[in-house]
Phi, psi and omega in degrees: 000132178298182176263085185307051190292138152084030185283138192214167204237136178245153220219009189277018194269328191321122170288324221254188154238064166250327183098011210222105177296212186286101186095021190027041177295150165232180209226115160207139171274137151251181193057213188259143168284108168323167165296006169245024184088314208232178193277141165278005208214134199218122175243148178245110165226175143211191207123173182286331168221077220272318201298359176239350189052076176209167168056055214041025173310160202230130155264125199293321162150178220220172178197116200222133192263186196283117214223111201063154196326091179322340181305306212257332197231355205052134189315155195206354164186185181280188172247173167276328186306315161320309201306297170339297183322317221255331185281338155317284176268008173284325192266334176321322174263301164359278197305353173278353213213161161332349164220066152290177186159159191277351187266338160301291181311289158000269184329294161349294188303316174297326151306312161320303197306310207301317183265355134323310183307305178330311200278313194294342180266325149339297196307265181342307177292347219248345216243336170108016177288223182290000000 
């Protein structure tokens, strides 16, 4: 089990004001805040005290992103653009198969935009911008 230092529940999958997605999984960031702000470590779980991963909480699975300049430290997790990717091409066959839907396509389409963003800021940095 990681080391929840500094754990928070994250609600933005949440339907509901439970803090609880679809299958009433919940989403908590850990660990120390980087120098950019945010947690590198992301837990999926459910269960009874799901928001500490405790108290027979059952974890679902984990994400732990990139946690400082690969130049200086070497990879050490993933970016969000994989995440994006996987989430992609997950709804992408959706839309080939029995649960097509226009909220699937939406969705698609908005992951598409966020990682052209993604990418155009790759480009800039890579090019000697910001």
């Amino acid at each position: 089990m990681p080391n929840l230092d500094y754990p928070r529940l994250v609600t933005g999958h949440a339907v509901s004001g439970s803090g609880r997605g679809d299958m009433g999984q919940a989403v908590i960031a850990h660990g120390p805040y980087s120098p950019g702000r945010a947690q590198n470590h992301y837990l999926i779980g459910v269960g009874a005290d799901c928001e500490l991963m405790s108290g027979g909480a059952q974890v679902l699975g984990c994400i732990s992103f990139q946690d400082g300049n690969p130049q200086e430290v070497g990879p050490n997790g993933v970016t969000i653009e994989a995440v994006l990717a996987v989430c992609a091409d997950r709804l992408e066959h959706f839309q080939g198969g029995p649960h097509a839907n226009r909220y699937n396509a939406e969705a698609l389409t908005g992951i598409e935009r966020a990682l052209e963003a993604l990418k155009d800021r790759t480009r800039e940095r890579d090019a000697g911008g910001a």
